[in-house]
N, C-alpha and C positions, 0 to 999 in steps of 0.2 A: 851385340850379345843377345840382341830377344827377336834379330828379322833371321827365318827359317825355311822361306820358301825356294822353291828351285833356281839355282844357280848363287846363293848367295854364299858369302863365306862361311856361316855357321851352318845352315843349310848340308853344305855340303860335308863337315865335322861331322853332324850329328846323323845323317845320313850314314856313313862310315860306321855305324853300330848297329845291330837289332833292335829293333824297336817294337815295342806293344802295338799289335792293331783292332785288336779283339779279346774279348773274353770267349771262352771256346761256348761257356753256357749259353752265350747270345747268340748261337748260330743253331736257328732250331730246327729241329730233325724234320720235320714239316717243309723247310723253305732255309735250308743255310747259305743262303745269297747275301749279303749286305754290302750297303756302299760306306766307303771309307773316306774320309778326307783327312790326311797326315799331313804337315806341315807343307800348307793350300796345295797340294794335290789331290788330285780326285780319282779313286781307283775304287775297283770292287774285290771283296774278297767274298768266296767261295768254297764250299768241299766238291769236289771232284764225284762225279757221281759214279765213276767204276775204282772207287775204292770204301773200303767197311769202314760204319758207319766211328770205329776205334780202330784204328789204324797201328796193323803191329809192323807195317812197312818199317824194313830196318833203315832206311832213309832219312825218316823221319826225327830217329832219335838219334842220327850221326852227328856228332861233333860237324860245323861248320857246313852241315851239308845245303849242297847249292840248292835243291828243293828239296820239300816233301812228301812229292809224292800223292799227299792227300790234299793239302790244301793250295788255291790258284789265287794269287792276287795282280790282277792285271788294269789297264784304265779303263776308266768309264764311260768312254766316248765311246763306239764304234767308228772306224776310220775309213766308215763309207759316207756317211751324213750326221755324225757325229749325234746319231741317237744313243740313249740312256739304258748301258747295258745291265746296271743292277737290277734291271727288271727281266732279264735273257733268260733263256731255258736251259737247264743245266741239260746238254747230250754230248755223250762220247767222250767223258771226261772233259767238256768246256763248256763254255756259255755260248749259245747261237743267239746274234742279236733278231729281235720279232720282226722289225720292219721290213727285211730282205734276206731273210737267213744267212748271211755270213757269220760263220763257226770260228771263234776263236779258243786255240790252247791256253792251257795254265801260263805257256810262256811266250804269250803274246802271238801268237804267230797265225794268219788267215790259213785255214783247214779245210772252208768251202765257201764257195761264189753259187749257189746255187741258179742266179738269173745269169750267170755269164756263157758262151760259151762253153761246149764241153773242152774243149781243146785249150783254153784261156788259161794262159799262165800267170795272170795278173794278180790272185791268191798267193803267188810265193812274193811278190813283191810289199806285202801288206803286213805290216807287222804293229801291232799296239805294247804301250808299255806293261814292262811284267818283272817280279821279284820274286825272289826268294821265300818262303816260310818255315817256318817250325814253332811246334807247337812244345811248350815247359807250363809244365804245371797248371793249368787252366786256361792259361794265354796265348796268343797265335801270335807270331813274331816275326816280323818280314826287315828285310836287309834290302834299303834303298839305295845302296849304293852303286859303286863302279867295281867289276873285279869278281874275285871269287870273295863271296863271306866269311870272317872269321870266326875261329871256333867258338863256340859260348865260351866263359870262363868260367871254373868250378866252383861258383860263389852257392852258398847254402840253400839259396832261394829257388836253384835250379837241377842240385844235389838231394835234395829232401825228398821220401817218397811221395805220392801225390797225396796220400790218404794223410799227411800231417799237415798239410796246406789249405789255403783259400785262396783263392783268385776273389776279386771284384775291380771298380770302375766309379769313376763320376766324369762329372761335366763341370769345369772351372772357367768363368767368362774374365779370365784376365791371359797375360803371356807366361808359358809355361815359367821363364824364369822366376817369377814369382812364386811360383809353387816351390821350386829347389829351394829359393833360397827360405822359406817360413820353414822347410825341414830342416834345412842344416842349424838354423837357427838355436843354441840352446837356451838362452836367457827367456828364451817369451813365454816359458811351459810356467814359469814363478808365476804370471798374470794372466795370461790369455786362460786356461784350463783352469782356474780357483773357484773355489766355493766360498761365498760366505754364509752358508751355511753347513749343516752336515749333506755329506758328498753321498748321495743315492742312486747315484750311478748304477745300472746293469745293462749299458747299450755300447755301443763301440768307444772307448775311449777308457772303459773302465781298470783299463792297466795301472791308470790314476788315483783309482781306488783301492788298489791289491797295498796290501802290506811290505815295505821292503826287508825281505830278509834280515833277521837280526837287531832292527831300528824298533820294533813296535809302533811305527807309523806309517801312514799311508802313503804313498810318491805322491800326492799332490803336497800333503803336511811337509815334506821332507824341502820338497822345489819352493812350496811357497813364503816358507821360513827364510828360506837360500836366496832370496833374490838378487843377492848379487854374488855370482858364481866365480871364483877364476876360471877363465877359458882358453884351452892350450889345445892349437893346429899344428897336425903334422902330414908331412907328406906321406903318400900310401903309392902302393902300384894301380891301386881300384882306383884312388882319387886323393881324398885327404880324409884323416881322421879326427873327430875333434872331441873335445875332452871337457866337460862342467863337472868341476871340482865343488864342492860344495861341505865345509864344516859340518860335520852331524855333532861331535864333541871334542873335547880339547886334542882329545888322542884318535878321534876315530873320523874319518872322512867319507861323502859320498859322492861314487864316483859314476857317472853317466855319459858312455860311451855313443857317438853318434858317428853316421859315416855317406860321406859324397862319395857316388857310383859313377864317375865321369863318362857322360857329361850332364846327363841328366835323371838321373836316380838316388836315393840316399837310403841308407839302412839304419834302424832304430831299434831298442828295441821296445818290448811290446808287454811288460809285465816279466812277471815269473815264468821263465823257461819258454818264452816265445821272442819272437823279432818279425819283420817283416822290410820287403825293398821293395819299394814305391817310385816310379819311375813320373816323370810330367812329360808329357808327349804333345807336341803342338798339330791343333788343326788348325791353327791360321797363327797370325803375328796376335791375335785377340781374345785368343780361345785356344784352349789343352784339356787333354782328358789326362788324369792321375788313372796307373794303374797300380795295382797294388799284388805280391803275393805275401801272403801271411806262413809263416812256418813255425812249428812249438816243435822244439826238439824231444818233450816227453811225453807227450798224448795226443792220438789221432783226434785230427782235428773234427769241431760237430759244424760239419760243414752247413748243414741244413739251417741249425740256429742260427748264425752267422749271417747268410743268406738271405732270410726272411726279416732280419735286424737292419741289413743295409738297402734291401728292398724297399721297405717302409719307407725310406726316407731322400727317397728319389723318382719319378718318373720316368716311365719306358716309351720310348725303345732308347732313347738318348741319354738317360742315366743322368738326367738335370736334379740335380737336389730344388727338395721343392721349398725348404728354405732358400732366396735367392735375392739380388738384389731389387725383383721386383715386390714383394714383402718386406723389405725391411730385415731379410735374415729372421726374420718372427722376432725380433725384440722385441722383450716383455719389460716393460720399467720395473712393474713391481719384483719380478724375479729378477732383476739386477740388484735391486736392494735388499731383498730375500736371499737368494738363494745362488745364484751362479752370477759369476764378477761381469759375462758378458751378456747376460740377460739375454742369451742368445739359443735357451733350450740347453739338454744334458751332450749332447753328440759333439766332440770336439773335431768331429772335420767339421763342422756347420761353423764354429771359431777360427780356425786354419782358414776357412775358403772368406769371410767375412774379412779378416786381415788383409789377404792379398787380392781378394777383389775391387775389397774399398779402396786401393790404393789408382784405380782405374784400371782400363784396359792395358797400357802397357805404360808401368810407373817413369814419369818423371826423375832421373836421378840425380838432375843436375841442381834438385832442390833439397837433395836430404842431408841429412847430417849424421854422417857415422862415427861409434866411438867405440872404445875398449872393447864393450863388447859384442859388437858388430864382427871380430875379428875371422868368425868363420867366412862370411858374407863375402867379405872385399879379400881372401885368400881365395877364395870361389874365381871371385872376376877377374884377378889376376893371373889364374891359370888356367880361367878359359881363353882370353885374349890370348895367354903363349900360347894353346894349344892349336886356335886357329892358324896363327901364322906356324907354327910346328908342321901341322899336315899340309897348309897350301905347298910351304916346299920338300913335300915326302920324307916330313922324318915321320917317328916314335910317338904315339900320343897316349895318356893314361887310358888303361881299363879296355885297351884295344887289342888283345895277343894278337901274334904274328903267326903264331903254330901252333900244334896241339901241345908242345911240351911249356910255350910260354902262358895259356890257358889253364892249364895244371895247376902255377903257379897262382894266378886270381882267386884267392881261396876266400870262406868268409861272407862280408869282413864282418869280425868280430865289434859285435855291439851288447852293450850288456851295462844294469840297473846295476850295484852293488854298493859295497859299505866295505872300507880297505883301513888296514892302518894311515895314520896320518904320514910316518913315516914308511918310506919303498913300496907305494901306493901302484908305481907302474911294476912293479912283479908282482903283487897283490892281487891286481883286476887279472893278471894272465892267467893266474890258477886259477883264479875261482871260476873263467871262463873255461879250462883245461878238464876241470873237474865238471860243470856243468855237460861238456859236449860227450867226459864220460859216460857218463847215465845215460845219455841219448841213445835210444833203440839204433837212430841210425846215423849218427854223427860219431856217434862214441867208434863204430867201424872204421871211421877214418881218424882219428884220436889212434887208436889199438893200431892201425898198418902204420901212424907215422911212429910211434913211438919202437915198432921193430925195426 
């Protein structure tokens, strides 16, 4: 469940989906060359330099389309002497490597031998690895696999206009599964994100702080009251959905809805009238980068603030938080006794990445102990193991359409903060999510088409 590199069983699973390789912002107009390394492969990604610099190639935005047109992701070797093409010259829509000019396409393929021969047909024999892209919502997304790619599926994250979005990145030095499963996680928001003192929160995480509807108290007062939730998994077509129940009063319940993107995404949501799906994407068996989009279904998002918020609190060009395990994560004693439970500064990814870092590079399982409510966790790892053996022998696997009408159907998935009666709790949370995607500039459009 956590080796990812080529040719392995999950490898090849998690290959079989798109996957994040880039933030579009990090490819800059100066030089949008970078090297990639996705689950220990080593490729380069690129924009194409005979196409605009926003690309309204209809390609790009096609459903499942095999590329796009703008952007080349190919490997980083040259497959003459195996020099280092992320340093290439972007011409003629490729990268020509500097040592001997050999020209490679977006899709892999030798374009010119310029020392060989003119007559030399040894250029058609020469072909390097190469994949697919498209780019959704700030992200550049390449499809590692075998075959043609499948279509996106119509999940919010990818449906939302861009101007209601965020894109961003980090650097987590553990194995991505560790990342999945601290999201799917619901019980650990009661301790890992507390205050003990009052919550001054204005930096990422402060959904914590927002009021829940109706309760006059904040989601941290609500969770950290709750700490022990009932937790109820169900199967979904995206993945699983999972459900912390939480007492507000004898008649009134609060209900917080979380959700696995199989195989490796979960959606959350994100305060009042936002959510976001965050994906763990491995660069080696030791190391994953989290991507994230953020989407508010009622106000364009201020992408700038946002931005210069998450900037702060990470190093470029690799997006390493610079709380890390080489600091200490900045724990501060006296603010663990003050002021925040993990004495680890206000930003609750810098809590998330301490959890599952500290746990090492690729956890131990055959030491832990899980219980009650762990239940999201260990339904995780039992339907990733079916899933494995599911695709080695070509069947059906979660969150993977097969065509454009079974992509349709990936809608969502619905996540959402709320306060339900204690009684018919599960048709409770559906209106009030029914009614929220109302109001949405552009969610409510598909609310309004499903409902004729």
């Amino acid at each position: 469940m956590t080796r990812t590199g080529p040719g392995t069983p999950l490898g090849q699973l998690m290959r079989a989906y798109w996957q994040p390789v880039a933030l579009v912002s990090e490819m800059s107009e100066e030089r949008p060359v970078k090297a990639i390394r996705i689950m220990s492969e080593d490729l380069v990604l690129f924009r194409r330099d005979d196409t605009p610099e926003r690309a309204d190639d209809e390609t790009d935005h096609q459903e499942g389309a095999a590329a796009s047109g703008v952007w080349g992701l190919v490997g980083r070797y040259c497959a003459h002497r195996g020099v280092d093409l992320s340093y290439g010259r972007r011409e003629n829509g490729g990268l020509r490597c500097l040592y001997h000019g050999w020209l490679y396409g977006p899709d892999g393929r030798c374009l010119e031998q310029p020392a060989e021969p003119e007559h030399s047909n040894f250029a058609a024999k020469v072909r390097i690895p190469s994949y697919p892209c498209a780019e959704r919502n700030g992200i550049v997304f390449a499809y590692l696999g075998t075959g043609d790619p499948p279509p996106f599926p119509a999940y919010d994250c990818f449906r939302a206009p861009e101007e209601y979005t965020f894109a961003f990145k980090g650097w987590w030095e553990c194995n991505w599964l560790q990342g999945v499963e601290g999201g799917i996680d619901p019980s650990h928001v009661s301790f890992l994100h507390r205050f003990v003192g009052e919550d001054p929160r204005e930096v990422y995480g402060q959904q914590f702080s927002e009021e829940v509807e109706g309760t006059g108290k904040k989601l941290s007062e609500l969770v950290g009251a709750g700490f022990r939730p009932d937790i109820e998994v169900e199967s979904a077509e995206h993945g699983l959905r999972v459900f912390a129940l939480r007492e507000f009063t004898e008649d009134v319940r609060h209900v917080r809805i979380t959700n696995l993107v199989f195989p490796n995404a979960f959606v959350v949501p994100f305060g009042n009238g936002k959510a976001f799906c965050q994906w763990h994407v491995p660069i080696d068996d030791e190391n994953h980068y989290w991507f994230m989009i953020l989407y508010d279904f009622e106000e364009v998002t201020d992408t700038q603030t946002l931005l210069a918020q998450r900037l702060s609190q990470v190093s470029l060009p690799d997006y390493r938080p610079l709380r890390n395990r080489t600091n200490g994560w900045g724990f501060d004693p006296r603010e663990q006794r003050e002021l925040t439970y993990t004495g680890m500064g206000l930003d609750i990814n810098v809590h998330d990445q301490w959890a599952v870092e500290s746990m090492g590079p690729v956890q131990d399982r055959t030491v832990e102990r899980l219980g009650v409510s762990d239940r999201a966790v260990t339904a995780n790892r039992r339907l990733l193991l079916k899933a494995i053996t599911s695709f080695e022998n070509g069947n059906p696997v979660p969150g993977r359409p097969l065509d454009a009408a079974s992509a349709e159907e990936l809608t969502g998935p619905l996540a959402i903060d709320t306060i339900t009666p204690a009684d018919g709790w599960e048709e409770a949370w559906r209106q009030r999510e029914s009614e929220r995607r109302a109001r949405s500039p552009w969610a409510g459009r598909e609310v309004r088409r499903a409902q004729r």
